[in-house]
N, C-alpha and C positions, 0 to 999 in steps of 0.2 A: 193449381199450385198453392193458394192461400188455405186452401182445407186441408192439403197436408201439411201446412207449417203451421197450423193452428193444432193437429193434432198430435204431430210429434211435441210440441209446445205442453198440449194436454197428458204425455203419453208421459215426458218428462214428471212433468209436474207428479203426477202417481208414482215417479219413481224414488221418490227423496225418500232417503231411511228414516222414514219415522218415528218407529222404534228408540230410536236415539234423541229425539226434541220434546217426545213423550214426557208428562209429568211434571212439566214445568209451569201449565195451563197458563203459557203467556203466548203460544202458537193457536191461529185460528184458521181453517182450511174452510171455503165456503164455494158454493153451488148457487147461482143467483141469474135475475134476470134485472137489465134497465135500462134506462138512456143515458148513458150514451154507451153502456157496457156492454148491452144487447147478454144475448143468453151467454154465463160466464162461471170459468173457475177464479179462485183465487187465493191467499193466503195474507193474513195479520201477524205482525207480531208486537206483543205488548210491549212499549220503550218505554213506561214510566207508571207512574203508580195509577195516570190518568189517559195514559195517551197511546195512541197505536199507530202504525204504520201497515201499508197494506199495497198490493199489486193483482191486481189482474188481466186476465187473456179471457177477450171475450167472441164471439161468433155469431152471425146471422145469415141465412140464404137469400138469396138474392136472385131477381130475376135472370140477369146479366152476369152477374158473379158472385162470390160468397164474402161479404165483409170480414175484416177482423179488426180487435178493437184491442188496445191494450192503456188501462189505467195506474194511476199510481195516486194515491193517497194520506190524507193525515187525520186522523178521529181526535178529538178531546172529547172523554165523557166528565158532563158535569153536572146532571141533574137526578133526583129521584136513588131509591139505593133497590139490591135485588138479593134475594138470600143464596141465590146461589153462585156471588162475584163480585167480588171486590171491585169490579170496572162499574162504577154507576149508570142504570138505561140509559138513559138519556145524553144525545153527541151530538155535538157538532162538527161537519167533513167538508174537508177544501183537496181536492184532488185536479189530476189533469188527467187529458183522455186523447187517444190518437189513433184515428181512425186511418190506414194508410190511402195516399190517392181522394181523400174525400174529407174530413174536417178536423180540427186540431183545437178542443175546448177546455176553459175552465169553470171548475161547478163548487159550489156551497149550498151545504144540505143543512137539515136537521133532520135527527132520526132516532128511535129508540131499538134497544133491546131486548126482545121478550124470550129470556131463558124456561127451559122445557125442564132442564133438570142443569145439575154443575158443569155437563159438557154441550149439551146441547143447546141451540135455540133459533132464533129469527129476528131476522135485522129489515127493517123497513125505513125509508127515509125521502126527503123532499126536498126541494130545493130549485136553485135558479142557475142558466147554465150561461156563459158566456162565451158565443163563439166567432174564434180568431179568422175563419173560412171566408172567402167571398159566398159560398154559392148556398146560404141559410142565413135564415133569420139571426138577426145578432145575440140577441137573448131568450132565451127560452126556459119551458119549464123541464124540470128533472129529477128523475122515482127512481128507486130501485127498491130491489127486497131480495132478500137470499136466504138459505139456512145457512148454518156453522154448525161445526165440530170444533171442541177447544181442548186440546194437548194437552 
């Protein structure tokens, strides 16, 4: 039941008219892997000259059953500049993350962005996770990396 709510989830998410948020290059759609996002779509949107906001729906198989993970996020870029984006690499992310049935965390990363050209590029990042579950360790560490496409 969780892998097909994760993939109409997915199925959805490929259905938004794109078309139409095109060319604003403040929309980011990304493909990515981490912890606690496990393997994940997503999408950004730029709210300020410096800031972003973001959500994903993420997925992993499981011996017993198929996880899903769904985050929700805030980026500040504030360091380093890139020629091809007015969003400076360099961010700082404070997001939350909800694994259903299994753990409910908070995380604080640092991370950069390494743009390939004006739309494209790769987002890598680190950080410490804090989680609210009895059944894990309370703090922990925490990675992700994804590609993007930027609208």
């Amino acid at each position: 039941m969780r892998s097909l709510s994760c993939l109409l989830l997915i199925i959805g998410f490929l259905l938004i008219p794109w078309e139409q948020i095109s060319g604003q290059e403040k929309v980011f759609v990304s493909a990515g892997l981490g912890l606690p996002e496990l393997l994940n779509v997503g999408i950004k949107y730029q709210i300020s000259e410096q800031s972003k906001i973001g959500l994903t729906a993420g997925w992993w198989p499981s011996y017993s059953e198929d996880n899903i993970s769904f985050s929700g996020d805030y980026y500040y870029h504030f360091g380093g500049s890139s020629e091809f984006s007015e969003l400076r690499p360099w961010y700082a992310r404070i997001g939350l993350n909800w694994i259903p049935d299994w753990w409910l965390d908070s995380y604080l990363r640092i991370g950069r962005d390494f743009y390939i050209n004006r739309s494209l590029g790769v987002s890598l990042d680190a950080g410490l996770m804090y989680n609210f579950s009895e059944n894990s360790l309370p703090v922990i560490l925490t990675y992700g990396g994804c590609v993007f496409y930027r609208f």
